[in-house]
C-alpha positions, 0 to 999 in steps of 0.5 A: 481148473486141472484143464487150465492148469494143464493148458498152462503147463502145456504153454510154458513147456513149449516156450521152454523148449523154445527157448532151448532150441533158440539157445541151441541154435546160438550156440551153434552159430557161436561155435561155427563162428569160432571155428571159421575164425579159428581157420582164417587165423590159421590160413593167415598165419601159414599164408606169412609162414609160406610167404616168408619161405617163398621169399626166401626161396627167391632170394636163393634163386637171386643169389644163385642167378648173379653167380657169373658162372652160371648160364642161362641154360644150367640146371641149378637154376631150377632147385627144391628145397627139404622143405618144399619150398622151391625156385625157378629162375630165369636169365635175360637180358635187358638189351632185348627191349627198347631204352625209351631213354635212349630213343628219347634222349640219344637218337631222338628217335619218337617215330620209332616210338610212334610205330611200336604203338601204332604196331600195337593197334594205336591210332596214329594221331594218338601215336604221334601225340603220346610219343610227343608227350614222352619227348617234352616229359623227358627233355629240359626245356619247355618247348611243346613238341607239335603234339605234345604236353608240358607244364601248362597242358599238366596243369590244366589236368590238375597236375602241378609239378610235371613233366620232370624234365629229366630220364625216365627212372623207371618204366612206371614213370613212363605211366604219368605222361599224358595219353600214356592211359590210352596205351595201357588200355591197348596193351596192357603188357606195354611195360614188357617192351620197354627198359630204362637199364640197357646201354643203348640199342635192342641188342639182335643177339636177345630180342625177339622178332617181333621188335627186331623187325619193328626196329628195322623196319624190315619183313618179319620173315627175315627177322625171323631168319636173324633170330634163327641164326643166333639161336642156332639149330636148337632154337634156344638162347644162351646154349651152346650151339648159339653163334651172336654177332660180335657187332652190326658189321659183320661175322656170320658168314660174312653178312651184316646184321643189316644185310641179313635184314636187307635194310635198304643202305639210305636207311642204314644210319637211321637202323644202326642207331637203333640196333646193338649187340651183346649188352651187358645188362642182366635181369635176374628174375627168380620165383620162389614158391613154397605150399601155393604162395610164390614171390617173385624178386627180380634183380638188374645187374650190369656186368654180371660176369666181370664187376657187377653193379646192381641197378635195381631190385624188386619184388612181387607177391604173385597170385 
């Protein structure tokens, strides 16, 4: 009997600690549980209070920027607050890409359009055909360019309602017209090449290179060489060593922009229609950060420094 008393004993004192540890480890799951939600309400809550900060911080860097006194290359454009937070901006101008509605609309130009992507790795029939798709997208009648898509061709796809048959409002609007898929999978970026604000023209005093000799058909060596002359011995844009050209026509030294890129003179009225100088169109972007969230809020005036116009404004969260 006290062998099986003893054996019993025995069995309730290991279930007994069984139990305990069982609701040991509970307990201790519960409490980790708490903890990290404890910390995740915590890591939202300072994620919202630097969010709002960072924002903040742009919308400084904003107003700051739209001052028509400030230049490009002022230090004020970079600023840290007390409190950490901070903002970084950064002036350019919208003429140094290309105004698809320009190139549409205006000098109907899609063989322009058509080299940029071939540019970009493109192949050339696709080329020529999403190019054709931006014109009908674009143009007020329901003729299908040789390549291109209108109403029918939309609604085969499942989409009724397109194209618009009007300017482009945007650069994401550019996303909807047929074939426009295949140019994001090549260049991904292809939004930093175009704009919808300019006044008409790439103006060679802002864009790069790359685009000058694209538009101009020209070596880019002696695109090159341009970009160097309006930077001036320094190598920066909006400093004050830079010397822009006041028109195609003429200054610096005595040549054209079109001599200086050695457009052939039969070639001439075509180039002129693309090129400009000294748009007036400003994009204003300013990041704000404070701890390690940023926001980014970009602002697009016209005539930034005599009676400005907002045109557009749009804000980022950025990873």
């Amino acid at each position: 009997m006290r062998t099986t008393a003893k054996k019993q004993f025995g069995q309730h004192r290991g279930i007994a600690l069984l139990v305990a540890l069982w609701l040991i480890a509970v307990i201790s799951f519960a409490c980790l549980t708490v903890v990290m939600l404890l910390s995740f309400d915590l890591d939202v809550a300072d994620s919202k209070i630097n969010g709002f900060r960072a924002r903040q911080a742009a919308e400084m860097g904003i107003a700051v920027g739209a001052n028509p006194v400030v230049k490009r290359d002022d230090p004020i454009l970079q600023a840290s607050g007390e409190d950490g937070a901070s903002f970084n901006v950064q002036l350019r101008s919208e003429g140094e890409r290309f105004n698809i509605n320009h190139l549409l609309l205006v000098s109907n130009d899609k063989n322009l359009i058509k080299e940029i992507f071939i540019h970009w790795g493109i192949d050339e029939d696709v080329a020529q055909g999403v190019a054709d798709a931006l014109k009908d997208w674009v143009d007020s009648n329901d003729e299908t360019e040789l390549n291109g898509a209108e109403k029918e061709d939309y609604e085969k796809m499942g989409r009724i309602n397109q194209p618009f048959n009007r300017p482009f409002y945007s650069i994401d609007e550019m996303r909807l017209a047929r074939g426009m898929e295949l140019i994001e999978q090549v260049k991904p970026d292809w939004r930093d090449w175009f704009t919808v604000w300019s006044a008409g023209g790439l103006d060679v005093n802002e864009a790069d290179s790359e685009k000058i000799s694209i538009a101009a058909e020209c070596n880019i060596e002696d695109a090159d060489a341009l970009v160097e002359v309006v930077r001036g011995a320094d190598g920066v844009r909006g400093t004050e060593d830079d010397a822009p050209f006041k028109s195609l026509g003429g200054g610096q030294g005595g040549q054209s922009v079109l001599d200086l890129l050695r457009v052939p003179e039969f070639y001439a009225p075509i180039v002129n229609q693309r090129l400009a100088v000294n748009d007036t169109t400003t994009r204003i972007e300013s990041i704000g950060t404070a701890g390690e969230t940023r926001r980014k809020i970009i602002l697009v005036v016209r005539n930034r420094t005599g009676k400005p116009a907002i045109l557009q404004k749009t804000e980022e969260i950025i990873p």
